[in-house]
CHARMM-style PDB file with segment names, atoms N, HN, CA, C and O in Angstrom:
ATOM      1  N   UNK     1       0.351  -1.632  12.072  1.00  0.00      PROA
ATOM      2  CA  UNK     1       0.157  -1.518  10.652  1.00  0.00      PROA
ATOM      3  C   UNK     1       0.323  -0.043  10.293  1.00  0.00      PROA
ATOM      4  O   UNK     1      -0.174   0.717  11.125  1.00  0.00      PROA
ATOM      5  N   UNK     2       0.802   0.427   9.437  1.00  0.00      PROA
ATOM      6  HN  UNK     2       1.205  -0.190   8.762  1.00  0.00      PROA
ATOM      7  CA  UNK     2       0.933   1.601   8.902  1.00  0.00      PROA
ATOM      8  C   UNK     2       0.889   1.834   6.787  1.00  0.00      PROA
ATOM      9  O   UNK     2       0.838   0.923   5.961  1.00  0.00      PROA
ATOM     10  N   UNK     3       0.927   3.137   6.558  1.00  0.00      PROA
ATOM     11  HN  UNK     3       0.968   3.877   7.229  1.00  0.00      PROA
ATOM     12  CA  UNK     3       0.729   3.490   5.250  1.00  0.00      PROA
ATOM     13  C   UNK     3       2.472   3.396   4.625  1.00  0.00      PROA
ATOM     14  O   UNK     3       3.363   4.109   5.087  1.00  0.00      PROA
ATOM     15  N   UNK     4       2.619   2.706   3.871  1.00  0.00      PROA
ATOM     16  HN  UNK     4       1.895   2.128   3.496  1.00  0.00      PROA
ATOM     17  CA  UNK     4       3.392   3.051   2.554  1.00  0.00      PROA
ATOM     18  C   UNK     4       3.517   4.884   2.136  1.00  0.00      PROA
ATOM     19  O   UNK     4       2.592   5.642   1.845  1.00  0.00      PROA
ATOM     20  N   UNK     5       4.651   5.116   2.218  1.00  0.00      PROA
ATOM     21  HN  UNK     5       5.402   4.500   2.454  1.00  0.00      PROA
ATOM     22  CA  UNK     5       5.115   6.618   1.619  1.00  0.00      PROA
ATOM     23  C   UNK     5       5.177   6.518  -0.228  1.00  0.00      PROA
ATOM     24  O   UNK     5       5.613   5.587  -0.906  1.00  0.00      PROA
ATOM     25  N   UNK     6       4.770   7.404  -0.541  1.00  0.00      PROA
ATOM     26  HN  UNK     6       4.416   8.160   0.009  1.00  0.00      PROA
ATOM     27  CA  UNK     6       4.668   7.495  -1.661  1.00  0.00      PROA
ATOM     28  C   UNK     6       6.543   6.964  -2.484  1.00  0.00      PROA
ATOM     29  O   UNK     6       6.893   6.201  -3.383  1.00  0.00      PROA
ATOM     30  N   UNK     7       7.112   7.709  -1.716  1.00  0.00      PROA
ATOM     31  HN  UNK     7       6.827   8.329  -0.985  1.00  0.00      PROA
ATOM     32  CA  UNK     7       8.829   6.912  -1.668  1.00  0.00      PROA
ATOM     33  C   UNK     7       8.600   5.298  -1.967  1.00  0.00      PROA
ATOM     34  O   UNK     7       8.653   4.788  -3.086  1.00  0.00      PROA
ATOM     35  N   UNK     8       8.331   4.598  -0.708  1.00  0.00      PROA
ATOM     36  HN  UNK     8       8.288   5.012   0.201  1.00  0.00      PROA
ATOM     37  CA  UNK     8       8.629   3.749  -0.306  1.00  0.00      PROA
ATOM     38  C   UNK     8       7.446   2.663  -1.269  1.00  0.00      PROA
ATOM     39  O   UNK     8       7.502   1.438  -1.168  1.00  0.00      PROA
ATOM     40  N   UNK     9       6.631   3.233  -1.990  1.00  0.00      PROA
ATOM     41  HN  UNK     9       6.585   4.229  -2.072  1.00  0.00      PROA
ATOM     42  CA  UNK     9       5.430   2.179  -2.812  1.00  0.00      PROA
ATOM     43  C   UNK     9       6.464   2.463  -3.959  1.00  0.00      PROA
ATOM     44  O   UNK     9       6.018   1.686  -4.802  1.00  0.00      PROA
ATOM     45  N   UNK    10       7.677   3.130  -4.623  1.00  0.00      PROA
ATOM     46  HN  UNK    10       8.039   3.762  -3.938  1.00  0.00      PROA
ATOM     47  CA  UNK    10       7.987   3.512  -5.443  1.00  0.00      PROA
ATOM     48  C   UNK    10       9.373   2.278  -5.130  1.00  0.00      PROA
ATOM     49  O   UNK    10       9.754   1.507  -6.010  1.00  0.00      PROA
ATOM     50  N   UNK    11       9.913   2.313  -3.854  1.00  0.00      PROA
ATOM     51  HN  UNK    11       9.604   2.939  -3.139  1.00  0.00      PROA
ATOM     52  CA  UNK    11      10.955   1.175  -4.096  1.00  0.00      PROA
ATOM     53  C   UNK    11      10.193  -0.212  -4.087  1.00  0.00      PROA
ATOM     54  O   UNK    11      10.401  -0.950  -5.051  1.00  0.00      PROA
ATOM     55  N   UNK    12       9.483  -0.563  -3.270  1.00  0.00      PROA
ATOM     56  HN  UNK    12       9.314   0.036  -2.487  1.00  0.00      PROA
ATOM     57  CA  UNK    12       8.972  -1.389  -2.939  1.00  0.00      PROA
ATOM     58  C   UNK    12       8.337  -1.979  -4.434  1.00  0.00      PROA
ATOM     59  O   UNK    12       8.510  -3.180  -4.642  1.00  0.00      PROA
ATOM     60  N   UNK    13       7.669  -1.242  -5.390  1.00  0.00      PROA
ATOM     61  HN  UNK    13       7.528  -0.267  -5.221  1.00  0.00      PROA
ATOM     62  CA  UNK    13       7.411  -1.528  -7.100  1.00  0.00      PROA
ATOM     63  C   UNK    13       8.830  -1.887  -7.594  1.00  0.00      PROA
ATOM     64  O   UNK    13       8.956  -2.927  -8.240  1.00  0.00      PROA
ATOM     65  N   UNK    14       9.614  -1.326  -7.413  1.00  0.00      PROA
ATOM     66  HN  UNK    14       9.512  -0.481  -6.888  1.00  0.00      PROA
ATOM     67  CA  UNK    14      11.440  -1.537  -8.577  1.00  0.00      PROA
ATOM     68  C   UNK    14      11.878  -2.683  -7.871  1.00  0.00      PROA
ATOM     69  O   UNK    14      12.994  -3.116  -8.156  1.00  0.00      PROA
ATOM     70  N   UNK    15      10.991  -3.437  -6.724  1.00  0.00      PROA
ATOM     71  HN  UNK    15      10.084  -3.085  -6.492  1.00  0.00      PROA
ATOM     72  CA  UNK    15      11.829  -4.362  -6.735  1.00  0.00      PROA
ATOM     73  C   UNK    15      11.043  -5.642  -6.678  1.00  0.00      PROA
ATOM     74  O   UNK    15      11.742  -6.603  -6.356  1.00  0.00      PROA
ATOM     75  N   UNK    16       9.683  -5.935  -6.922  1.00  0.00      PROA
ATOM     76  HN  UNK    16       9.115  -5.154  -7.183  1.00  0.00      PROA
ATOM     77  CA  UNK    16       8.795  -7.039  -7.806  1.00  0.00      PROA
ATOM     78  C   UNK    16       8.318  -6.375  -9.122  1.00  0.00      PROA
ATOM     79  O   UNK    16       8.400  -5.213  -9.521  1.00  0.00      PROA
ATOM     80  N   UNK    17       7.815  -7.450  -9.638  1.00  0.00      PROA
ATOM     81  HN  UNK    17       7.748  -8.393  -9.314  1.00  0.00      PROA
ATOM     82  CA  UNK    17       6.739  -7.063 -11.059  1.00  0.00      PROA
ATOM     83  C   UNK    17       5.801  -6.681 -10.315  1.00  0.00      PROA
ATOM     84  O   UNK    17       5.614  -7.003  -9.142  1.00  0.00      PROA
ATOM     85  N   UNK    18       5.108  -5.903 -11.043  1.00  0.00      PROA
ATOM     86  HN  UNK    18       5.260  -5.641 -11.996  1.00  0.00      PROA
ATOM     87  CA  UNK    18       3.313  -5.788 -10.020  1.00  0.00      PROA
ATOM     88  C   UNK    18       2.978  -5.076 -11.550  1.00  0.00      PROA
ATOM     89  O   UNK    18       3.809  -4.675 -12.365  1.00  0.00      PROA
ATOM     90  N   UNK    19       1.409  -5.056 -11.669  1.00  0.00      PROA
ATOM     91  HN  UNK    19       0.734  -5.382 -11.007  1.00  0.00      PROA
ATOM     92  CA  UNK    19       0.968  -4.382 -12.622  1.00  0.00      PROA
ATOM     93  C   UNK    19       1.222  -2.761 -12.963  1.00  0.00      PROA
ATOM     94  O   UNK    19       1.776  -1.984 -12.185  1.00  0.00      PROA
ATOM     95  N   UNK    20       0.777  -2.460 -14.100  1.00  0.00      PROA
ATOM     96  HN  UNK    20       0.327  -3.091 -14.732  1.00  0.00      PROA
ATOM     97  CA  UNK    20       0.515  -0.885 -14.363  1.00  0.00      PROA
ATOM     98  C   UNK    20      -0.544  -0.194 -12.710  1.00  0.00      PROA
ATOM     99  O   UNK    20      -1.702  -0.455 -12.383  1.00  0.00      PROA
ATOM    100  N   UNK    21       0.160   0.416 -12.248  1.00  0.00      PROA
ATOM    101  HN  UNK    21       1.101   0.628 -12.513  1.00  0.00      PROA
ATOM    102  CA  UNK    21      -0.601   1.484 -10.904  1.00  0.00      PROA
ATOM    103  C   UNK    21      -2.180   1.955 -11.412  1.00  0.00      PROA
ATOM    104  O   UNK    21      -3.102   2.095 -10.609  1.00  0.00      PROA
ATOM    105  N   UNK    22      -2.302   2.145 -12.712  1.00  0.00      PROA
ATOM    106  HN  UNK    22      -1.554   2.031 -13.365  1.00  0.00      PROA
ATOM    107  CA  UNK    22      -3.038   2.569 -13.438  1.00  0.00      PROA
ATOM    108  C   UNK    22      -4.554   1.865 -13.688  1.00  0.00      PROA
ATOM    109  O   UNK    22      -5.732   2.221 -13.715  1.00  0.00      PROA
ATOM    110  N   UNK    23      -3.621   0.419 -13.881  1.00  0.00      PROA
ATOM    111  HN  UNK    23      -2.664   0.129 -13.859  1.00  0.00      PROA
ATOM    112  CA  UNK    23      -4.574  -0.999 -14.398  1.00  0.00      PROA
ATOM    113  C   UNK    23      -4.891  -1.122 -13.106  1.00  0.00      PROA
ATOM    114  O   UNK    23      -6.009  -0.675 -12.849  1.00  0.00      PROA
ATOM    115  N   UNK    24      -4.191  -1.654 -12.031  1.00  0.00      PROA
ATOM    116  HN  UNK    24      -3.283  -2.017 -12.240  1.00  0.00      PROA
ATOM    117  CA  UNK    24      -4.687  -1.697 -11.001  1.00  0.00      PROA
ATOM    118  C   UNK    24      -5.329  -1.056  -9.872  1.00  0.00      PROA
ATOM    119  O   UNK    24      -5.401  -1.415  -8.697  1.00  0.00      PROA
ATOM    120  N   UNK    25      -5.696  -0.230 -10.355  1.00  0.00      PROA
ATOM    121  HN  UNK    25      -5.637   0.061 -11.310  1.00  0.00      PROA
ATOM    122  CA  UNK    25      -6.374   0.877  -9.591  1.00  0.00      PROA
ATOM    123  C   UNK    25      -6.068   1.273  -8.160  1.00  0.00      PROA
ATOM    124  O   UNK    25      -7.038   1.302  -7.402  1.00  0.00      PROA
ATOM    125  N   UNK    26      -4.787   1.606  -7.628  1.00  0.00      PROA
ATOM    126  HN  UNK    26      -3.999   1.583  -8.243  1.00  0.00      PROA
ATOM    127  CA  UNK    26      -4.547   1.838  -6.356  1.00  0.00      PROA
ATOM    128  C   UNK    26      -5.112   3.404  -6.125  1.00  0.00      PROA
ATOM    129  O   UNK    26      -4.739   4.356  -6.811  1.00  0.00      PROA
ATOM    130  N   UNK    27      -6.538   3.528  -4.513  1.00  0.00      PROA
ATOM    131  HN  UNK    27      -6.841   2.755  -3.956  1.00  0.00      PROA
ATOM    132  CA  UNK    27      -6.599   4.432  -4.775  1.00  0.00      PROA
ATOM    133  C   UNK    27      -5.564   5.322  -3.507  1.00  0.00      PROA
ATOM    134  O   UNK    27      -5.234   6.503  -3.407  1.00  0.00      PROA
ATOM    135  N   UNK    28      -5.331   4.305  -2.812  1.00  0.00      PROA
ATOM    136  HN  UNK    28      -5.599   3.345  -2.894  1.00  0.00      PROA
ATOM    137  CA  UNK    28      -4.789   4.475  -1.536  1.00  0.00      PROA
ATOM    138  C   UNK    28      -3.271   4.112  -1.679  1.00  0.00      PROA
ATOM    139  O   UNK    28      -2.734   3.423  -2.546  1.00  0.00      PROA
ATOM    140  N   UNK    29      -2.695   4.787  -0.550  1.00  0.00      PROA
ATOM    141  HN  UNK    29      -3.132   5.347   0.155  1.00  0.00      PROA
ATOM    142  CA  UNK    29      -1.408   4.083  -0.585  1.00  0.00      PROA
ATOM    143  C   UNK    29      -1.396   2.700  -0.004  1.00  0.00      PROA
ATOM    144  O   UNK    29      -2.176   2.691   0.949  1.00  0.00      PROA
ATOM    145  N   UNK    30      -0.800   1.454  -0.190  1.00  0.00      PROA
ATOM    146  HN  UNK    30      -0.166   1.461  -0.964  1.00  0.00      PROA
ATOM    147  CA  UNK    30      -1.094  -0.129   0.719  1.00  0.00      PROA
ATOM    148  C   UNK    30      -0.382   0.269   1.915  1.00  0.00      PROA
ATOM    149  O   UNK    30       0.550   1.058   2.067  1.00  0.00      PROA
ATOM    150  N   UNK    31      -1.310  -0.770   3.085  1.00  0.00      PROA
ATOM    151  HN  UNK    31      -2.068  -1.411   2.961  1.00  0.00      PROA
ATOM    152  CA  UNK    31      -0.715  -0.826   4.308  1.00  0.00      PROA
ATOM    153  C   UNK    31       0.109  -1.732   4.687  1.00  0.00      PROA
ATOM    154  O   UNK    31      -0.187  -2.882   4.360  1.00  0.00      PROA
ATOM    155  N   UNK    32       1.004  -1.582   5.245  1.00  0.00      PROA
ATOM    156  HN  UNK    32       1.244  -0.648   5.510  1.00  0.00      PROA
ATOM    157  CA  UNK    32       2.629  -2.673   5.441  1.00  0.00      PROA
ATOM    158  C   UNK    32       2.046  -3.046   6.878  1.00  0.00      PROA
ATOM    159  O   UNK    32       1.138  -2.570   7.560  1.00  0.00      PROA
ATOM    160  N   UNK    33       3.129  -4.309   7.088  1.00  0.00      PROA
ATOM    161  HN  UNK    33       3.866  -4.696   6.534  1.00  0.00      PROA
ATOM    162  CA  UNK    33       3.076  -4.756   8.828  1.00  0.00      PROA
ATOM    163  C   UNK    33       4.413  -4.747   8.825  1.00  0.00      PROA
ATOM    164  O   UNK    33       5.149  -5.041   7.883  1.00  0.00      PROA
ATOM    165  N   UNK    34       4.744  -4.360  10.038  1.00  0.00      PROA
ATOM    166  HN  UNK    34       4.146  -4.122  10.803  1.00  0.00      PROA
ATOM    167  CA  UNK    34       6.150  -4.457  10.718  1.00  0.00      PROA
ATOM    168  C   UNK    34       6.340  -6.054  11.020  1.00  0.00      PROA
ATOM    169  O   UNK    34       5.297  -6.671  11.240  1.00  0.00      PROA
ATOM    170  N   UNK    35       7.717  -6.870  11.057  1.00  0.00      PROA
ATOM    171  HN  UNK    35       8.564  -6.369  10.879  1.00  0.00      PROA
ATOM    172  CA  UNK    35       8.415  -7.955  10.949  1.00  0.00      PROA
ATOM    173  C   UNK    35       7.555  -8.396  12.468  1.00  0.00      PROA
ATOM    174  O   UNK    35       7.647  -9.624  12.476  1.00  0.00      PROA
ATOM    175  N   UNK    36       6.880  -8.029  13.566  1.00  0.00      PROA
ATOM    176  HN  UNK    36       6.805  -7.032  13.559  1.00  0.00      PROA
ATOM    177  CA  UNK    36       6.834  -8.142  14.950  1.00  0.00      PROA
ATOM    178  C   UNK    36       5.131  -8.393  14.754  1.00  0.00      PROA
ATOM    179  O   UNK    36       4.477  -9.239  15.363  1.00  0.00      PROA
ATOM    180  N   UNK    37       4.603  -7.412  13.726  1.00  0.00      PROA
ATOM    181  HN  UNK    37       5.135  -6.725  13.231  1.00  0.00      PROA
ATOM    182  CA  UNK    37       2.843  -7.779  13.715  1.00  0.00      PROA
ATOM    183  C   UNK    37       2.780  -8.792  12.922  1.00  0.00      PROA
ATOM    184  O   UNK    37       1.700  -9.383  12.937  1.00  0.00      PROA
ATOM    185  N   UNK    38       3.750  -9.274  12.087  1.00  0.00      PROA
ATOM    186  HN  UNK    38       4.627  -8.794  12.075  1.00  0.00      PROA
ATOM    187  CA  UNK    38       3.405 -10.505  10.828  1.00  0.00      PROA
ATOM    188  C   UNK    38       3.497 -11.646  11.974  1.00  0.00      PROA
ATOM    189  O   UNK    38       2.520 -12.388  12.076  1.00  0.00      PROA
ATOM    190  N   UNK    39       4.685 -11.858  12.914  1.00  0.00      PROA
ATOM    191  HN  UNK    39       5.479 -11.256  12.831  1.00  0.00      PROA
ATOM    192  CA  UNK    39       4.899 -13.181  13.917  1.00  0.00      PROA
ATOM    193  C   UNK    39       3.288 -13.032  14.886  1.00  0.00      PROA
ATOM    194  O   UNK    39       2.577 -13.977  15.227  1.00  0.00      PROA
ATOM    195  N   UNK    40       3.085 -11.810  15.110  1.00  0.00      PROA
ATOM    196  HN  UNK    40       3.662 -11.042  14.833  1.00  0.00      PROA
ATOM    197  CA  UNK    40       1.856 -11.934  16.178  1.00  0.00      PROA
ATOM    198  C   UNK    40       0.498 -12.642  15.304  1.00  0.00      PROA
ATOM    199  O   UNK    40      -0.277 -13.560  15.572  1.00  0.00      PROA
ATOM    200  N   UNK    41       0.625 -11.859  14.320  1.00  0.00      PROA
ATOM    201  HN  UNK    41       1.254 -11.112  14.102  1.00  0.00      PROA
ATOM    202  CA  UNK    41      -0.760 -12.229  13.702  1.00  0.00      PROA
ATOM    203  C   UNK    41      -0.369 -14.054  13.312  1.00  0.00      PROA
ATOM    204  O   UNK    41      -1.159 -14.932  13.659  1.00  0.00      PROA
ATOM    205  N   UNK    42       0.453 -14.261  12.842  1.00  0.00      PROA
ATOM    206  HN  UNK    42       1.095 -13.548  12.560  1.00  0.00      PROA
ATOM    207  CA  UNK    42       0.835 -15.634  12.526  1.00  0.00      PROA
ATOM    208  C   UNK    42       0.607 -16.461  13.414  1.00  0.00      PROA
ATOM    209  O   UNK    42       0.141 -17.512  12.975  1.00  0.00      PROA
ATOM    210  N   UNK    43       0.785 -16.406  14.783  1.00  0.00      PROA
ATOM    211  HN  UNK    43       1.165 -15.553  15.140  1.00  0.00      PROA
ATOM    212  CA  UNK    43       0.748 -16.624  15.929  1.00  0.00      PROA
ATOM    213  C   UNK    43      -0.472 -16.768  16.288  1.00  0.00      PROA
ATOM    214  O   UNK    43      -0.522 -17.829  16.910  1.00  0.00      PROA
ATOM    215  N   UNK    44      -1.806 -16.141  16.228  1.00  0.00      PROA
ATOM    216  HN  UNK    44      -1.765 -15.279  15.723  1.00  0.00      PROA
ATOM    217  CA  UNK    44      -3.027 -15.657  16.144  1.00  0.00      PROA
ATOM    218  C   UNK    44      -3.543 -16.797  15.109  1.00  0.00      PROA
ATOM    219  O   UNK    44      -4.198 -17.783  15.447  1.00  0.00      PROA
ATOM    220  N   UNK    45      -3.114 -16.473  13.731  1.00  0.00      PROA
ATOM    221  HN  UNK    45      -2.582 -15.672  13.456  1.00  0.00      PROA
ATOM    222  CA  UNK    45      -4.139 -17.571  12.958  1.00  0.00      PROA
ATOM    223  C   UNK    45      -3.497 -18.930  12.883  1.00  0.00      PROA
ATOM    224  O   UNK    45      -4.154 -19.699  12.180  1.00  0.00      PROA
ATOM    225  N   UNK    46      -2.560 -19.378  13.327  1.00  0.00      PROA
ATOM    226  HN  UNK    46      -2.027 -18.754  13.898  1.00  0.00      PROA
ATOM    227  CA  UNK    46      -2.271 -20.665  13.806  1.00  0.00      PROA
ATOM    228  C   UNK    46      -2.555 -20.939  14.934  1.00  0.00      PROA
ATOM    229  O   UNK    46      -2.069 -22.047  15.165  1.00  0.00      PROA
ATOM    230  N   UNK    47      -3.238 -20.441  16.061  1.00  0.00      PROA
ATOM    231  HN  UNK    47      -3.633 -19.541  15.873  1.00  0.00      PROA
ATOM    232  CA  UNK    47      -3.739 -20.999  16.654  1.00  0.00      PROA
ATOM    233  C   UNK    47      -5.153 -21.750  16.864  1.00  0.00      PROA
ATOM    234  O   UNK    47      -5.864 -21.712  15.859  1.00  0.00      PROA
ATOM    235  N   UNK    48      -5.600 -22.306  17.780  1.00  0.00      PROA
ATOM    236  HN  UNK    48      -5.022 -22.337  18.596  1.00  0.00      PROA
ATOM    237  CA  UNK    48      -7.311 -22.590  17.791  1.00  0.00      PROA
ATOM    238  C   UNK    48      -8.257 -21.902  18.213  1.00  0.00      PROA
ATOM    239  OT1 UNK    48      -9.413 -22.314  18.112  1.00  0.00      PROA
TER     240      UNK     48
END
């Protein structure tokens, strides 16, 4: 897991709707998962 670059929260916004930054009070930058931790963790909560 890692932090969003101030860059990259800036493309990552131009390319959904998401609210005003403002309204939503981000105080942090959001944390992303790499394509490899989303299958593990998936992997993890589908199991028993």
């Amino acid at each position: 897991m890692f932090e969003l670059t101030k860059e990259e929260l800036k493309n990552w916004r131009s390319q959904i709707v998401t609210s005003n930054q403002y309204i939503m009070g981000l105080r942090h930058l959001p944390m992303a998962f790499t394509e490899q931790e989303v299958a593990m963790l998936s992997g993890i909560l589908n199991s028993d």
